[in-house]
C-alpha positions as CSV (number, residue, x, y, z in Angstrom):
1,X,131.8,108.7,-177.8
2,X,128.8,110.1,-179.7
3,X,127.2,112.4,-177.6
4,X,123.1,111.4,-177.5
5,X,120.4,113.5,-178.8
6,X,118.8,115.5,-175.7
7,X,115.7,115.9,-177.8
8,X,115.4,112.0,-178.3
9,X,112.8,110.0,-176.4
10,X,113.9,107.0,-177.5
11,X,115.0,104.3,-175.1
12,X,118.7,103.8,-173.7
13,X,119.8,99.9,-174.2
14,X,121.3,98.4,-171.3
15,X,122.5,95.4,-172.8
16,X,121.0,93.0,-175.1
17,X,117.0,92.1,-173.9
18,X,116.7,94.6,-171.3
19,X,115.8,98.4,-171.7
20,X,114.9,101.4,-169.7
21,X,112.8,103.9,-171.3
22,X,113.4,107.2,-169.1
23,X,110.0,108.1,-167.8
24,X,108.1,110.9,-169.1
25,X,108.8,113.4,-165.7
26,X,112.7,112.8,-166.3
27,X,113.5,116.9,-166.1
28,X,116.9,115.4,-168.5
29,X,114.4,114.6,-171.5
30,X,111.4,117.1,-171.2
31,X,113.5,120.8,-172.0
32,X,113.1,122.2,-175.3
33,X,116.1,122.9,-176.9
34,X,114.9,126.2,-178.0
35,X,114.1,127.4,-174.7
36,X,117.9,126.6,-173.9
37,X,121.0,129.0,-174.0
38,X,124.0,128.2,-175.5
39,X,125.4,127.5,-172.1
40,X,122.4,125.9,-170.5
41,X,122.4,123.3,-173.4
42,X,126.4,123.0,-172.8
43,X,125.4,121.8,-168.8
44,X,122.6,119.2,-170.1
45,X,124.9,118.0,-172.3
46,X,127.3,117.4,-169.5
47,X,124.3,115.9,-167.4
48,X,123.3,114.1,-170.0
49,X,126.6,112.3,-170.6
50,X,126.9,112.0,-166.5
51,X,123.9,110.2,-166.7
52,X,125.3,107.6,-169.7
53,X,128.1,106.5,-167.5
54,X,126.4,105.7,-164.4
55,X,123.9,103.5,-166.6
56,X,126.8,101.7,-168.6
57,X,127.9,101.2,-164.8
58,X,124.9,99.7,-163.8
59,X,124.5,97.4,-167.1
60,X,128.3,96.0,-166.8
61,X,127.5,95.0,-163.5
62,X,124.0,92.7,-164.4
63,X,126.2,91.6,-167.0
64,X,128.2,89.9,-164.4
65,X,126.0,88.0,-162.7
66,X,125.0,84.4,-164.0
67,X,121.9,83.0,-165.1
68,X,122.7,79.4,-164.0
69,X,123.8,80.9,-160.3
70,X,120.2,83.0,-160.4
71,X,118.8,79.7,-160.8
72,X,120.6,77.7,-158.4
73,X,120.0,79.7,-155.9
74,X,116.1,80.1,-156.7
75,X,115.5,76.6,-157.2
76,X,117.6,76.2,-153.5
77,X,115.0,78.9,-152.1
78,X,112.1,77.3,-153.6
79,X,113.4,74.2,-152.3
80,X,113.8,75.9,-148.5
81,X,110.2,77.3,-148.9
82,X,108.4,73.8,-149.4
83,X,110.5,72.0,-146.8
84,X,109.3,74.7,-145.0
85,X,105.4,73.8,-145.7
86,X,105.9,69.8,-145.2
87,X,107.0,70.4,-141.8
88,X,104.2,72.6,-140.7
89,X,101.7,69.9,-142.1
90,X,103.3,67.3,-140.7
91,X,103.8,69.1,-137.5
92,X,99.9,69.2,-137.6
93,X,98.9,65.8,-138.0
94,X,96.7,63.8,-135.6
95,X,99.1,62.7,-133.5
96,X,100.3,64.6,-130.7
97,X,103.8,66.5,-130.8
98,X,106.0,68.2,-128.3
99,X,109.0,70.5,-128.8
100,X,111.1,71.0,-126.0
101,X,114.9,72.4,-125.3
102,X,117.4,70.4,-124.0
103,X,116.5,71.2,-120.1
104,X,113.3,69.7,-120.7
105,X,111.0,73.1,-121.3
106,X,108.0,73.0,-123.9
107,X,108.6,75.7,-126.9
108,X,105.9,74.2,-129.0
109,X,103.2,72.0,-129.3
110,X,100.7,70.6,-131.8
111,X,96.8,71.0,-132.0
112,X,96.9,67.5,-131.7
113,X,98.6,68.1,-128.4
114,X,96.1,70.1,-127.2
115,X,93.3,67.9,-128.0
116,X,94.5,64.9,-126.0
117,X,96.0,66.5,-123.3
118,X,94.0,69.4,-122.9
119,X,97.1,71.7,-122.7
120,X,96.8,74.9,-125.1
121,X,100.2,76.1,-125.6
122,X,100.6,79.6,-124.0
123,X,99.7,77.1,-120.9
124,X,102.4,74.4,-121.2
125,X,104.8,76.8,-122.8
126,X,108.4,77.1,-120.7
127,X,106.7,74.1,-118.1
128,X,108.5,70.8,-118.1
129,X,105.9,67.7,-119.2
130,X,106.3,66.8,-115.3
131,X,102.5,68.7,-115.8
132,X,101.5,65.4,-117.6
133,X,102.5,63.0,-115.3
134,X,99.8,60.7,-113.8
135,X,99.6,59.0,-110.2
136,X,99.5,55.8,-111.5
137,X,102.9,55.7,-112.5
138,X,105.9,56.0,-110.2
139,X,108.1,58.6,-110.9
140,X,110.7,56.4,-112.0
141,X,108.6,55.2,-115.3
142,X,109.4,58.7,-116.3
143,X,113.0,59.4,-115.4
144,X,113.8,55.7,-116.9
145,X,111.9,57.0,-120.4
146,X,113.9,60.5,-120.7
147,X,117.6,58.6,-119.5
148,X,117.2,56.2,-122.2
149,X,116.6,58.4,-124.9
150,X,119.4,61.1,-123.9
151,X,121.3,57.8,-124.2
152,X,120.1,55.9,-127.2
153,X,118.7,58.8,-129.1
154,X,115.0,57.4,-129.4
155,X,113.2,55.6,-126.8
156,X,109.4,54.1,-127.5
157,X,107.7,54.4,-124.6
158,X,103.8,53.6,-123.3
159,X,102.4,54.9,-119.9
160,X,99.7,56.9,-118.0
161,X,99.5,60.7,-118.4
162,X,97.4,63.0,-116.8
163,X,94.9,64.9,-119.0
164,X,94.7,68.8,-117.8
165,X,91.1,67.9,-116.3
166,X,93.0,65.3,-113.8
167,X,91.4,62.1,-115.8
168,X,94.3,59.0,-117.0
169,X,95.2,59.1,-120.5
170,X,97.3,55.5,-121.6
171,X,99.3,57.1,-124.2
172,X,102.1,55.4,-126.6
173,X,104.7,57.3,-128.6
174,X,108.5,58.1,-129.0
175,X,110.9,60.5,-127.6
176,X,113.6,61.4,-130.0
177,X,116.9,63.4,-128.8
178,X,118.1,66.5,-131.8
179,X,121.6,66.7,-131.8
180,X,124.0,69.2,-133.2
181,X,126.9,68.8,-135.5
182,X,129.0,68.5,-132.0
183,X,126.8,65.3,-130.1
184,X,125.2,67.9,-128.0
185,X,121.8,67.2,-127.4
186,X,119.5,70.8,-128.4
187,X,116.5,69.7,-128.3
188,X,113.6,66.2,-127.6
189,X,110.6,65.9,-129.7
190,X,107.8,64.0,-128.2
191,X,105.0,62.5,-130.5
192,X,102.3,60.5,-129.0
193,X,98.3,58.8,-129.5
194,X,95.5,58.2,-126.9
195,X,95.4,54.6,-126.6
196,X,93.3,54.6,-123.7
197,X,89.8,53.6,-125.1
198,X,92.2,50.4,-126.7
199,X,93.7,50.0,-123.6
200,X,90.4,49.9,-121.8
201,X,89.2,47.1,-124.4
202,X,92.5,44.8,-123.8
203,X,92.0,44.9,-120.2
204,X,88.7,43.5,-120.2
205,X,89.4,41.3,-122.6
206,X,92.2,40.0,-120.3
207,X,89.8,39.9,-117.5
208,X,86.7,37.6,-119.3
209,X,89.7,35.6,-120.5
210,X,90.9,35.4,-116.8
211,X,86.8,34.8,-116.0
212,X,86.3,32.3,-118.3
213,X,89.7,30.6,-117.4
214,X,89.0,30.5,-113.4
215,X,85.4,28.7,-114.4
216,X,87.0,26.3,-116.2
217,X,89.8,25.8,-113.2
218,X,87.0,25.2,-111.4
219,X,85.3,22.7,-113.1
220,X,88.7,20.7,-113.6
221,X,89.0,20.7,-109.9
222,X,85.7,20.1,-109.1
223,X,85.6,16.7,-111.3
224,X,88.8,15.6,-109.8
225,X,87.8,15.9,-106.4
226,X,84.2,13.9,-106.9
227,X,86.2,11.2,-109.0
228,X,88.7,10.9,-106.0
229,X,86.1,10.8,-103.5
230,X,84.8,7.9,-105.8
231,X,87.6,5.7,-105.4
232,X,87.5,6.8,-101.8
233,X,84.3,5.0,-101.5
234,X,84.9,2.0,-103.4
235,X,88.1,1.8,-101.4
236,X,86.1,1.7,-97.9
237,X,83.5,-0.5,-99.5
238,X,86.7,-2.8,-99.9
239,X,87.3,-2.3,-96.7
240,X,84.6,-3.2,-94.9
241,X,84.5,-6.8,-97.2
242,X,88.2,-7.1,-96.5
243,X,88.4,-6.1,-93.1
244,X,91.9,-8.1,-92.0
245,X,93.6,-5.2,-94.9
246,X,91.2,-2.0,-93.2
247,X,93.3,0.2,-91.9
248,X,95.6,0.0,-94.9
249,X,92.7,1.0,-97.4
250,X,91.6,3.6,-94.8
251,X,95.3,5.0,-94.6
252,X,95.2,5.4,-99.1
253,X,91.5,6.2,-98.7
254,X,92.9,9.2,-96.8
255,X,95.5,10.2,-98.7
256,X,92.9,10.2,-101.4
257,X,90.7,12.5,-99.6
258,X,93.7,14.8,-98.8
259,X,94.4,15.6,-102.1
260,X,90.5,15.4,-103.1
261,X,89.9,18.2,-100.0
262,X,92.7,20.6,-102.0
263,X,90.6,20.2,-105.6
264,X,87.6,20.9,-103.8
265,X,88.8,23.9,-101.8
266,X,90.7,25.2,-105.1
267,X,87.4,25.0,-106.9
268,X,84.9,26.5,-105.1
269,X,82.7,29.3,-105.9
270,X,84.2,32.6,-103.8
271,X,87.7,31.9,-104.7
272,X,90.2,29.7,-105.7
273,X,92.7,30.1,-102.8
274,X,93.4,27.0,-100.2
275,X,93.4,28.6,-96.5
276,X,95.8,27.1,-94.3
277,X,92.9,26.9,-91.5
278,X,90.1,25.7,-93.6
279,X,92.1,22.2,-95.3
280,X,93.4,21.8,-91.5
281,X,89.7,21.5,-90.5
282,X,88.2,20.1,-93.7
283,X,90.9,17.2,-92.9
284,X,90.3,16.4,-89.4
285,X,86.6,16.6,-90.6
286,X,87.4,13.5,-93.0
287,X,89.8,11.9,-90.9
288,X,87.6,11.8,-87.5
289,X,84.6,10.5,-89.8
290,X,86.8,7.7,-91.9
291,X,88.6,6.3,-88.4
292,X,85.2,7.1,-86.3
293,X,87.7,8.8,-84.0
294,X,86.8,12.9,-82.5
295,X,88.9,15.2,-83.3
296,X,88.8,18.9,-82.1
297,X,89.7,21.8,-84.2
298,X,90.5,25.0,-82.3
299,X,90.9,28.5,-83.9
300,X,91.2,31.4,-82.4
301,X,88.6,34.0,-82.9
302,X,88.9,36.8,-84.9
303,X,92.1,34.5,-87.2
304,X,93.7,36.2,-90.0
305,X,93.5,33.6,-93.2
306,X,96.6,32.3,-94.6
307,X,97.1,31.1,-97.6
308,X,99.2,27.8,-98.8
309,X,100.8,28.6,-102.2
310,X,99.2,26.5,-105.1
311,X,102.7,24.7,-105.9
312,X,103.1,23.6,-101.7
313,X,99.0,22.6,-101.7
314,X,98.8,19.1,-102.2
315,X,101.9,18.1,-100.7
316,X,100.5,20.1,-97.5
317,X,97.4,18.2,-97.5
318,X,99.3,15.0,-97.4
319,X,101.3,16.2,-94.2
320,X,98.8,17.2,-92.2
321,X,96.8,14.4,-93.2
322,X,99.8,12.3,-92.5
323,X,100.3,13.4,-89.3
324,X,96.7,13.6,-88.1
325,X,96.1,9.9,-89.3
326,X,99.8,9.5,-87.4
327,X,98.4,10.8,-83.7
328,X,94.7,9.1,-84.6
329,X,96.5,5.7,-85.1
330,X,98.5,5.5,-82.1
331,X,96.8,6.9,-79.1
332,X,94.2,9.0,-79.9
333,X,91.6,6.3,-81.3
334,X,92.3,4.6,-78.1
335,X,91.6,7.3,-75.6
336,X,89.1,8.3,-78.2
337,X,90.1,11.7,-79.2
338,X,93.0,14.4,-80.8
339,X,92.8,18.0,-80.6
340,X,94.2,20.5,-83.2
341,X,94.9,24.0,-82.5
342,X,96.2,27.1,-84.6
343,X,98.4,29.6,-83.0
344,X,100.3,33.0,-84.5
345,X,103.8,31.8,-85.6
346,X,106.8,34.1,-84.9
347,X,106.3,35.8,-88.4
348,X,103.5,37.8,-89.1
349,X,102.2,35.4,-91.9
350,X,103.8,32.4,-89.4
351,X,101.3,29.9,-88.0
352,X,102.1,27.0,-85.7
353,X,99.7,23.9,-86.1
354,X,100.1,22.0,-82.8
355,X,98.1,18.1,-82.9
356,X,98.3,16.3,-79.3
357,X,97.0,13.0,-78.7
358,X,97.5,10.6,-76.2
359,X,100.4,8.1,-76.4
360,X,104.2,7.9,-75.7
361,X,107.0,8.4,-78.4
362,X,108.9,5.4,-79.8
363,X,112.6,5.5,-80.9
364,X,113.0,2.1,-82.7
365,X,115.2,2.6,-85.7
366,X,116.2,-1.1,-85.5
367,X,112.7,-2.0,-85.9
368,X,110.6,0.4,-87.5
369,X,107.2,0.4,-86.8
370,X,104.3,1.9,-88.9
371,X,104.3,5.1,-87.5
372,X,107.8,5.4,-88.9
373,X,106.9,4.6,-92.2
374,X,104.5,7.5,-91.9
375,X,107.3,9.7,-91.0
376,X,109.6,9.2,-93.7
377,X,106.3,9.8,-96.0
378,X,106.3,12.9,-94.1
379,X,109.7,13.8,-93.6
380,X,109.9,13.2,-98.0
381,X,106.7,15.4,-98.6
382,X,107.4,18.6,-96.2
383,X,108.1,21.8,-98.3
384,X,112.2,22.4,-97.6
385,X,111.4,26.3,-96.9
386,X,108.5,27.1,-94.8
387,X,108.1,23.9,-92.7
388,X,109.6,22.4,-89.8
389,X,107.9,19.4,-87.9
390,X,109.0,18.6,-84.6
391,X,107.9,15.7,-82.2
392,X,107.9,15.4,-78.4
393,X,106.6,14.1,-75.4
394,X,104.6,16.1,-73.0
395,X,103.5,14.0,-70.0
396,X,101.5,11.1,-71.3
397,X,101.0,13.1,-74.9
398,X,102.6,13.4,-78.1
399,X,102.9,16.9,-79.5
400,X,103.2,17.4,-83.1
401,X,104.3,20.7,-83.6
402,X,104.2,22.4,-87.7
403,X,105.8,25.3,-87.9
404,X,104.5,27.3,-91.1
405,X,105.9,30.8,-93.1
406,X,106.7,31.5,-96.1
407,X,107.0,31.0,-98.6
408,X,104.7,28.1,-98.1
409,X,102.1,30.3,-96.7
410,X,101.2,34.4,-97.2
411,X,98.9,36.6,-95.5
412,X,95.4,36.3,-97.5
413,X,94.9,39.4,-99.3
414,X,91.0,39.0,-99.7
């Protein structure tokens, strides 16, 4: 090996494209050769060479790294660093986002987050999201929404939070379980929007639609129960031409009036319910004024309101009217009156409704009479559930006894 000239500034090739040009303070390129002994320039020499190997070293070694690897592994880190910068946009987006660990702690939330719930999140930060819950959901509505997703993975999910002020926030979103390469759940992202202006919207909507579909009920049952009571008055007109057939057009008329009673309780103005007490008495009402018969209607003061269920209404109506016409028709247009009386059943929604007029049973199976026929009409018309009808004689009176509950009736929650 040739040894270099200690004099030279020129540079020292590393290998082919890259050079080092020793800088200008290297104490190896600035002495003077005639400033130098014999045996000083011998030791520079040796320096000099020293300093030859260590950058031949250093050269063999870049040699051995290569180029396609470099760029593998800068285009992988490149790669890393954008990933990097989608996730923290996306992670501010508009809708809200929670981070939590796998026993339920927040580690990180969005701005998003903090604008809908109020929550900064220094303040949220190692809490559980049990700080969100709201009042008007039962605990369970949250317990169900976490079990599922442990379960499934991803559960969507739409219920009442509570806003760090204490006002309801309807909010709608996802809950997403992070696994690891083992199953083990790590981690739950939450991501949410305020939906409670929308919310707001659909439930008024649902009420005017509810609004505008009771006054239309209403109108349907008011029509119904003026063209009944139409043929109810044509029919008595027949009567009174036909009077040999009367009482047979005054028992349809009644029937008639029954049902038209229900259409006209049903559509009237404060509500749409039919109160056990009120079609008792608007049927005696019609009954003692078609047969020209009294009837008393007693009920005791300070009565809680029961109401029939719209499905057991009509068929109601036509059993008490039934059985009212029934005590009218033998005995109590005779001895010119039938009393009606509502007492607290042995439920708390029961009611008994006991009718007594004056008159004797008859047991004629062989021979059936009218009342009979009534019977059967009654016995095919009672609700199975909810109503028993029992007959007996007390002295020189019959008393009817209906025994009401539910489901035929329920307490009236207005």
């Amino acid at each position: 090996m040739t040894s270099p000239d200690p004099t030279s500034s020129a540079p020292i090739v590393l290998h082919a494209g890259v050079q080092e040009v020793a800088p200008k303070s290297d104490p190896f390129m600035t002495a003077c050769p005639e400033d130098l002994s014999p045996s000083a320039m011998r030791k520079l020499i040796d320096q000099l060479r020293l300093r030859q190997c260590e950058l031949e070293r250093q050269n063999d070694a870049l040699r051995r790294i290569q180029p396609k690897d470099t760029g593998a592994d800068i285009t992988a880190y490149q790669q890393a660093l954008e990933d990097l910068r989608i996730a923290a946009a996306a992670f501010e987006i508009a809708q809200a986002i929670v981070v939590m660990n796998s026993h339920f702690q927040v580690l990180r939330v969005n701005k998003a987050f903090t604008e809908i719930t109020g929550y900064q999140e220094q303040a949220i930060s190692g809490h559980t999201t049990a700080l969100l819950h709201s009042k008007k959901e039962p605990a369970s509505t949250y317990q169900n929404i976490w079990r599922d997703t442990a379960r499934k993975g991803m559960r969507c999910w739409e219920c009442w939070l509570q806003h760090q002020n204490g006002e309801d926030i309807f909010a709608q979103g996802t809950a997403t379980a992070v696994k690891n390469k083992e199953g083990d759940i790590t981690h739950f992202v939450v991501a949410f929007h305020d939906h409670t202006l929308t919310h707001q919207q659909e439930q008024q909507r649902v009420l005017h639609e509810a609004a505008h579909r009771e006054a239309l009920v209403r109108e349907v049952h008011h029509r119904i129960k003026n063209n009944l009571q139409g043929i109810r008055g044509l029919l008595q007109q027949f009567a009174r031409e036909r009077p040999e057939i009367a009482e047979q057009i005054h028992v349809v008329a009644g029937h008639l009036n029954g049902i038209s009673i229900i259409h006209g309780l049903q559509g009237g103005q404060d509500h749409s319910l039919v109160r056990l007490c009120e079609l008792t008495s608007a049927i005696a009402a019609a009954t003692s004024n078609l047969w020209q018969t009294g009837i008393r209607v007693d009920i005791p003061t300070g009565w809680v309101f029961r109401v029939v269920a719209e499905k057991e209404a009509v068929s109601m109506a036509l059993v008490i009217h039934e059985l009212i016409v029934n005590a009218v028709k033998h005995g109590g247009k005779a001895h010119g009156h039938v009393s009606v009386s509502l007492q607290q059943g042995h439920s708390i929604e029961g009611v008994e409704v006991s009718i007594l007029n004056a008159g004797f049973l008859r047991n004629n199976k062989d021979r059936p009479t009218e009342s009979h026929h009534g019977l059967q009409l009654v016995e095919s018309l009672r609700p199975r559930n909810g109503l028993t009808v029992t007959l007996a004689q007390r002295g020189n009176q019959v008393h009817t006894l209906l025994q009401v509950s539910s489901p035929v009736i329920s307490l009236d929650s207005q």
